[in-house]
DSSP file (Angstrom, degrees, kcal/mol; ACC not computed):
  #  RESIDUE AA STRUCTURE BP1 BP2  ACC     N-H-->O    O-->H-N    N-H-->O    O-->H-N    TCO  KAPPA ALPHA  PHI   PSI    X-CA   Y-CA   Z-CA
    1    1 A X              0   0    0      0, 0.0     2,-0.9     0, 0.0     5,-0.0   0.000 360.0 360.0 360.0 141.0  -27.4  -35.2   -3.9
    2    2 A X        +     0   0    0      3,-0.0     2,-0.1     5,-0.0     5,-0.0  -0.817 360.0 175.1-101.4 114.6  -26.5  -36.3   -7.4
    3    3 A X        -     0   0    0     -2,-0.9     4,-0.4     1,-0.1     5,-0.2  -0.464  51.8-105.7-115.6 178.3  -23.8  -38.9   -7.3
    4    4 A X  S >> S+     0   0    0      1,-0.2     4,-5.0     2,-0.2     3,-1.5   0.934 123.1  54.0 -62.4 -44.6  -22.3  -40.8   -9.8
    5    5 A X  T 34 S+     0   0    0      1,-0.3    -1,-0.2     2,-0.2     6,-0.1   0.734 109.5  45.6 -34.8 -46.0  -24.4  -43.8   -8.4
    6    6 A X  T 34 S+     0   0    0      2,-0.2    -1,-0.3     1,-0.1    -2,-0.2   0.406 115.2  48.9 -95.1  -0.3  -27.9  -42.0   -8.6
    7    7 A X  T <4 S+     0   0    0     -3,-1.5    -2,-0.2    -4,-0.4    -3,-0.2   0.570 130.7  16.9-120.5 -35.6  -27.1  -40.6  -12.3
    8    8 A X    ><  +     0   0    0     -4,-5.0     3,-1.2    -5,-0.2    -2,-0.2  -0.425  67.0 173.5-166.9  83.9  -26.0  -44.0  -13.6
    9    9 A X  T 3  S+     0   0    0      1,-0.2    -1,-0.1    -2,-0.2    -4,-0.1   0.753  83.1  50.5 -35.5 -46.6  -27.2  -47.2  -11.3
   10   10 A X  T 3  S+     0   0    0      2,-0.0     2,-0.3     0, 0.0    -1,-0.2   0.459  96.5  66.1 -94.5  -1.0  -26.0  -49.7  -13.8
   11   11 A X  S <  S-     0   0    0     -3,-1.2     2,-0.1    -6,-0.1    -3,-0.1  -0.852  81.4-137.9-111.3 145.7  -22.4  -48.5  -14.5
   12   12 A X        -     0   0    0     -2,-0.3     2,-0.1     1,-0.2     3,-0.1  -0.484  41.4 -78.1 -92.1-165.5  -20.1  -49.0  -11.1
   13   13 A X        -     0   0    0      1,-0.1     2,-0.5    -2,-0.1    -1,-0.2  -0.182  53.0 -89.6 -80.4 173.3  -17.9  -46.3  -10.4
   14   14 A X        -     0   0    0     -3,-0.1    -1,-0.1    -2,-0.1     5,-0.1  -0.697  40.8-127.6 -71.2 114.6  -14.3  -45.6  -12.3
   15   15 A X     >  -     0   0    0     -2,-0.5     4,-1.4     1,-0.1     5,-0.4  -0.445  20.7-106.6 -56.0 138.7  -11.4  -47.2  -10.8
   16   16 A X  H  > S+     0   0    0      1,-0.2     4,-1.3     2,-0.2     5,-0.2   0.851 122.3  48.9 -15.7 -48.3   -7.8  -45.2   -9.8
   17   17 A X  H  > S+     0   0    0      1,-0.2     4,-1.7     2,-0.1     5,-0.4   0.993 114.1  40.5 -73.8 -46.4   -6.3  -46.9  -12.7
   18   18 A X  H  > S+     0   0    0      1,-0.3     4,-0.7     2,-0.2    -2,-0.2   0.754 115.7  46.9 -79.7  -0.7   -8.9  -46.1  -15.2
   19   19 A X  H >< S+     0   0    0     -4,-1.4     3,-0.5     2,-0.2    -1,-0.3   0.885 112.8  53.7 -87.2 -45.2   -9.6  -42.7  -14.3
   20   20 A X  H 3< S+     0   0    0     -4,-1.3    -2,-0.2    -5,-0.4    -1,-0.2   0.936 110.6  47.6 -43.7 -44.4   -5.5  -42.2  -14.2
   21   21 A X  H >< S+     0   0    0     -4,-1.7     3,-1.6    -5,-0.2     4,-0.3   0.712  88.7 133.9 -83.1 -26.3   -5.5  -43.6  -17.8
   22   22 A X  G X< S+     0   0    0     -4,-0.7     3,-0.5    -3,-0.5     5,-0.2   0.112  74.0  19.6 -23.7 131.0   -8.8  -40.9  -18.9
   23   23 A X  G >  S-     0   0    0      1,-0.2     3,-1.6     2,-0.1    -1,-0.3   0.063  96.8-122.9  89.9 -36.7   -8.1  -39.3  -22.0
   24   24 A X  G <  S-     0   0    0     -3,-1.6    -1,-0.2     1,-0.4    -2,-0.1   0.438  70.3 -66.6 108.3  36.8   -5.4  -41.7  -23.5
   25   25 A X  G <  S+     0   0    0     -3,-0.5    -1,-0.4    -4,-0.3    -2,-0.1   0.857 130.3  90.8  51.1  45.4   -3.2  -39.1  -23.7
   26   26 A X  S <  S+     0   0    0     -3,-1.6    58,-1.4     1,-0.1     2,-0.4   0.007  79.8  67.8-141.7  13.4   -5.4  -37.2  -26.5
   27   27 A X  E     +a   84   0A   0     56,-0.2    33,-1.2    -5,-0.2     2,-0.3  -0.988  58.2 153.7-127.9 136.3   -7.5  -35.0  -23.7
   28   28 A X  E     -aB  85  59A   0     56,-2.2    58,-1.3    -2,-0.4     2,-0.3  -0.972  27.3-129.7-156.2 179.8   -5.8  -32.3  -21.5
   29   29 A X  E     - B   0  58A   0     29,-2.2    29,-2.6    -2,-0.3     2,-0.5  -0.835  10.5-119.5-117.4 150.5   -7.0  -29.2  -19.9
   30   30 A X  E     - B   0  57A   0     56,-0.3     2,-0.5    -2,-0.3    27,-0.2  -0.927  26.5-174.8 -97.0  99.0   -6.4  -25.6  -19.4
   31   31 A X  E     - B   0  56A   0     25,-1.3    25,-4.3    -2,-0.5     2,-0.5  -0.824  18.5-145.0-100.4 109.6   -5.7  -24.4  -15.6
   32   32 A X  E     - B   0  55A   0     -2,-0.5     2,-0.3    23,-0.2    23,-0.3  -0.723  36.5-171.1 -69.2 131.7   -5.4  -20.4  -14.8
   33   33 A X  E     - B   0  54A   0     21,-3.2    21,-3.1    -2,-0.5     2,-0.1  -0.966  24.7-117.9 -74.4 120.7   -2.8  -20.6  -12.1
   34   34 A X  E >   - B   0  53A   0     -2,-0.3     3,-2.0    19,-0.2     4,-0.4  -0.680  30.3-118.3 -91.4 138.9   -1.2  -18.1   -9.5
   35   35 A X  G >  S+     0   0    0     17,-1.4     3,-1.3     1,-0.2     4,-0.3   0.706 112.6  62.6   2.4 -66.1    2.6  -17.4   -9.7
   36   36 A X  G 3  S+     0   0    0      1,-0.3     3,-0.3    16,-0.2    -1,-0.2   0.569 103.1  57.1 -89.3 -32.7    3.1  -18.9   -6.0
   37   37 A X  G X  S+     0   0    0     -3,-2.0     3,-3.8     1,-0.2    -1,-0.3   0.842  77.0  84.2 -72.0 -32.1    1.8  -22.2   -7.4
   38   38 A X  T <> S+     0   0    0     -3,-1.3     4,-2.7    -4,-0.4     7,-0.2   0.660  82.0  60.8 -62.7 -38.1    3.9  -23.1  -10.2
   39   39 A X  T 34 S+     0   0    0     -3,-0.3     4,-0.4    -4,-0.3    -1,-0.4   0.778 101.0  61.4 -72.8  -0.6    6.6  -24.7   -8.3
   40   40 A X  T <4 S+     0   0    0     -3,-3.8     3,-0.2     2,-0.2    -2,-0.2   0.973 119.5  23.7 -52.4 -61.8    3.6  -27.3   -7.2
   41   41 A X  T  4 S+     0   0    0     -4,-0.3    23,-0.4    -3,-0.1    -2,-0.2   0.535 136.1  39.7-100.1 -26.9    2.8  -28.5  -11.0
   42   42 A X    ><  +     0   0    0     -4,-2.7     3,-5.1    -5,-0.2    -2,-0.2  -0.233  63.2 168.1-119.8  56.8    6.4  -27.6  -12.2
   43   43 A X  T 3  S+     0   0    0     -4,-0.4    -4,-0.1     1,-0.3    -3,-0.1   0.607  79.1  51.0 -37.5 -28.1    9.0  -28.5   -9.6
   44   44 A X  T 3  S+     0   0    0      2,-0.0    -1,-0.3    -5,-0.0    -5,-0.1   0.605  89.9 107.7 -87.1  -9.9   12.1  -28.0  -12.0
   45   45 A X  S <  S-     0   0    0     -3,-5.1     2,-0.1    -7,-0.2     3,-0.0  -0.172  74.8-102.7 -55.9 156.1   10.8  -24.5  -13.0
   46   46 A X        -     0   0    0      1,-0.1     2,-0.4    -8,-0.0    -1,-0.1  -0.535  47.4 -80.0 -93.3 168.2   12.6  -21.1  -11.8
   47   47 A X        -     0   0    0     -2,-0.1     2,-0.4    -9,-0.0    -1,-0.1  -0.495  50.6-147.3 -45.2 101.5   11.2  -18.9   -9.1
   48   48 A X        -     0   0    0     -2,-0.4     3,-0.1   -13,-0.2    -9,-0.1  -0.763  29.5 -97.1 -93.7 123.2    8.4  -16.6  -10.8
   49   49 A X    >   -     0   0    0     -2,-0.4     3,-0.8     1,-0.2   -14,-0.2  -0.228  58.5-104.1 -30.7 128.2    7.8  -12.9   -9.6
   50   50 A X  T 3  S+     0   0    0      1,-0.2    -1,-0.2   -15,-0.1    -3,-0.0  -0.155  96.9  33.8 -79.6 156.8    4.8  -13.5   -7.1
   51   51 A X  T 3  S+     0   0    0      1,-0.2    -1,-0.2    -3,-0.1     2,-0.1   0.503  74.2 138.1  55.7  21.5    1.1  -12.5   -8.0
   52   52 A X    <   -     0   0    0     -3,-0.8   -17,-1.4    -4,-0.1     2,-0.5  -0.539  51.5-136.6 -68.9 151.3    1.1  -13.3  -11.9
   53   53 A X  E     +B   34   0A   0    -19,-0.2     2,-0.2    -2,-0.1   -19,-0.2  -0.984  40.9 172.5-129.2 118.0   -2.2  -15.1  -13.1
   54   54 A X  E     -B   33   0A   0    -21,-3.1   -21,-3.2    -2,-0.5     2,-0.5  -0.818  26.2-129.4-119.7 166.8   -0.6  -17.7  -15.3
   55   55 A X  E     -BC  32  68A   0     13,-1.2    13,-1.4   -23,-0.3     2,-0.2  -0.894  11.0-160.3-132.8 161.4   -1.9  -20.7  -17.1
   56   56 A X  E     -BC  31  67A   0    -25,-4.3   -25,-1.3    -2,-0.5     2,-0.4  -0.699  15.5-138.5 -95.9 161.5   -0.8  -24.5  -17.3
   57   57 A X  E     -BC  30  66A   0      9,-1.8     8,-2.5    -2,-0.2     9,-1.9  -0.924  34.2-179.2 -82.1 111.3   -1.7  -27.2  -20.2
   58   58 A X  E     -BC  29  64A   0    -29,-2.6   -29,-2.2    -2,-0.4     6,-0.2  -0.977  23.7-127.8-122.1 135.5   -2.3  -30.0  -18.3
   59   59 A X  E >   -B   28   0A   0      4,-1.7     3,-3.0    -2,-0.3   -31,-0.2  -0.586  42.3 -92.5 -93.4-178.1   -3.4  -33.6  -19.6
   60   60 A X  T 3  S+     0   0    0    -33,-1.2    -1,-0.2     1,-0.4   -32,-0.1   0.504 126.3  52.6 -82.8 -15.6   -6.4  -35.5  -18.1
   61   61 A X  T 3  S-     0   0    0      2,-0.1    -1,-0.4   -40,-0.1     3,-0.1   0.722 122.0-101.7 -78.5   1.4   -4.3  -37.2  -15.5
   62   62 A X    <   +     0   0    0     -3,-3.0     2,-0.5     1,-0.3    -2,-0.2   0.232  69.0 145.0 112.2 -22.9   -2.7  -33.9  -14.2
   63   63 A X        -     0   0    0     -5,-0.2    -4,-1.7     1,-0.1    -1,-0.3  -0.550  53.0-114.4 -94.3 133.9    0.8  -33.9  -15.8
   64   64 A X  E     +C   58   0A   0     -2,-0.5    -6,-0.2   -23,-0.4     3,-0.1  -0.139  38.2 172.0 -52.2 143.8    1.9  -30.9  -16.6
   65   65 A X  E     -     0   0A   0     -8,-2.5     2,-0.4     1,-0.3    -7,-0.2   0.714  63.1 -11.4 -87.2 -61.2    2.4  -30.1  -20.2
   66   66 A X  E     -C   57   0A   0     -9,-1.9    -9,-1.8     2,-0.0     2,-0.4  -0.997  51.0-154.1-155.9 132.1    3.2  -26.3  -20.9
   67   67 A X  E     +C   56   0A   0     -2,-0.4     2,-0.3   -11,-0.2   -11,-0.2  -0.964  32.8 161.6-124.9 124.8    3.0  -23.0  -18.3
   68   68 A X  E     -C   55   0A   0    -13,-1.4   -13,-1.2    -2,-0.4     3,-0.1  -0.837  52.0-116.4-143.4 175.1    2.4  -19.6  -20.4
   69   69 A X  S    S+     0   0    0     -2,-0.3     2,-0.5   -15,-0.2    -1,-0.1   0.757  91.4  79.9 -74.6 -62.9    1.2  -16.0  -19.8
   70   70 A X    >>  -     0   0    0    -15,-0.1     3,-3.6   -16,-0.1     4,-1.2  -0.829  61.0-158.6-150.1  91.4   -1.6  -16.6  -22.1
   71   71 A X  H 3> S+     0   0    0     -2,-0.5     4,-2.1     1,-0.2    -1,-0.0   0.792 106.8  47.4 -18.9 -53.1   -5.1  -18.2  -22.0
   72   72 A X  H 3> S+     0   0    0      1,-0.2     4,-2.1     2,-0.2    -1,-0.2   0.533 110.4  51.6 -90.3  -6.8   -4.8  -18.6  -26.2
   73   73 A X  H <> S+     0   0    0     -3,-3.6     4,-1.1     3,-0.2     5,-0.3   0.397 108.7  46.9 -90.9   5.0   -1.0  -20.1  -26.2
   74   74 A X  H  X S+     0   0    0     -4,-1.2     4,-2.7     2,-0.2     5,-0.3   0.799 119.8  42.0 -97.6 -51.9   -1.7  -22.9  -23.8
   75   75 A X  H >X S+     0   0    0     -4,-2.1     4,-1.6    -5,-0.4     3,-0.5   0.952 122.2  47.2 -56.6 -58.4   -5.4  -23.6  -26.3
   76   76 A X  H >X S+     0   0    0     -4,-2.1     4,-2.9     1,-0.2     3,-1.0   0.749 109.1  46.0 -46.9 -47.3   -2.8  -23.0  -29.3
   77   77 A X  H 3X S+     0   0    0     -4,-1.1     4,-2.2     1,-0.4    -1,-0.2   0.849 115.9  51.3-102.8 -42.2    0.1  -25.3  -28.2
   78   78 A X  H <<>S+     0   0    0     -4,-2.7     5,-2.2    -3,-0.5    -1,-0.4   0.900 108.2  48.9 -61.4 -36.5   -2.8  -28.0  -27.4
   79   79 A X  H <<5S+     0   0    0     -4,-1.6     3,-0.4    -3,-1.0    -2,-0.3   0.993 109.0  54.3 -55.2 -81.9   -4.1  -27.5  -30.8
   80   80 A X  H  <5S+     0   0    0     -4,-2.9     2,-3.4     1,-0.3    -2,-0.2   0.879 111.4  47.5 -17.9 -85.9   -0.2  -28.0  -32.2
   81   81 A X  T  <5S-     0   0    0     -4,-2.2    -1,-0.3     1,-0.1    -2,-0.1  -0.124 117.5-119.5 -68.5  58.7   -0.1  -31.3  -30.3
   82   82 A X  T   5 +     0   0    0     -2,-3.4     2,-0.5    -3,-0.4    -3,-0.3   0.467  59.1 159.6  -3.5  76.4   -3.1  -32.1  -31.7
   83   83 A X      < -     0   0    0     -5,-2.2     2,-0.6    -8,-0.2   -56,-0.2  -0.935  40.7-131.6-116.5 108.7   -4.9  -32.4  -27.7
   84   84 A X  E     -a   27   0A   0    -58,-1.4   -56,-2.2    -2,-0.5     2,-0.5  -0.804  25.3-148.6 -58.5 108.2   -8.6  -32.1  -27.4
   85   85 A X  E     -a   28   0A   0     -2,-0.6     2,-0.4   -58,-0.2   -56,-0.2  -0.830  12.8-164.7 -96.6 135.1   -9.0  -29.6  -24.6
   86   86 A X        -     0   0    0    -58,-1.3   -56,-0.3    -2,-0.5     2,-0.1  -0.863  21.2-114.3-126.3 134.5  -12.1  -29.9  -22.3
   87   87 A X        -     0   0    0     -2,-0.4     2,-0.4   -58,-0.1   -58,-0.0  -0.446  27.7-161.0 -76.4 147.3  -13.6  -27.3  -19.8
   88   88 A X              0   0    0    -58,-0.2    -1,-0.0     1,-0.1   -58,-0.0  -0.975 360.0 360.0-120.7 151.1  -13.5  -28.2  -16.4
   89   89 A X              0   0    0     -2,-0.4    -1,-0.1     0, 0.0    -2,-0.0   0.576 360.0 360.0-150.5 360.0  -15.8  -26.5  -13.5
């Protein structure tokens, strides 16, 4: 298995705070989403028609930014708020 450990002996792992802190608020991410989720990552949001595939702008700790239709507003709107977006897989 390749752990963080076996990839890079001399660095320890990342702590809860600093991994919380990742990104310094200038990284977020782009998440495709199901309808059904939304109240999960946007608990004040209204009740969304079931079975839409939407996506969130999220930053690199997880808080939502922005929930859209559209793969290329959530990269624009990060782009706007000048956000360096990074693939996750």
């Amino acid at each position: 298995m390749n752990t963080w450990s076996s990839r890079f002996p001399d660095r320890p792992p990342m702590s809860a705070d600093e991994f919380a802190h990742l990104g310094g608020g200038s990284i977020a991410y782009v998440r495709a989403i199901r309808s059904e989720e939304v109240g999960e990552l946007f608990p004040g949001a209204p009740t969304i028609q079931p079975g839409l595939q939407l996506f969130a702008l999220l930053a690199a700790d997880g808080t939502p930014i922005l929930l859209t239709d559209s793969k290329d507003a959530a990269l624009a709107n990060a782009a706007q708020h000048e956000l360096q977006t990074l693939s996750l897989h």
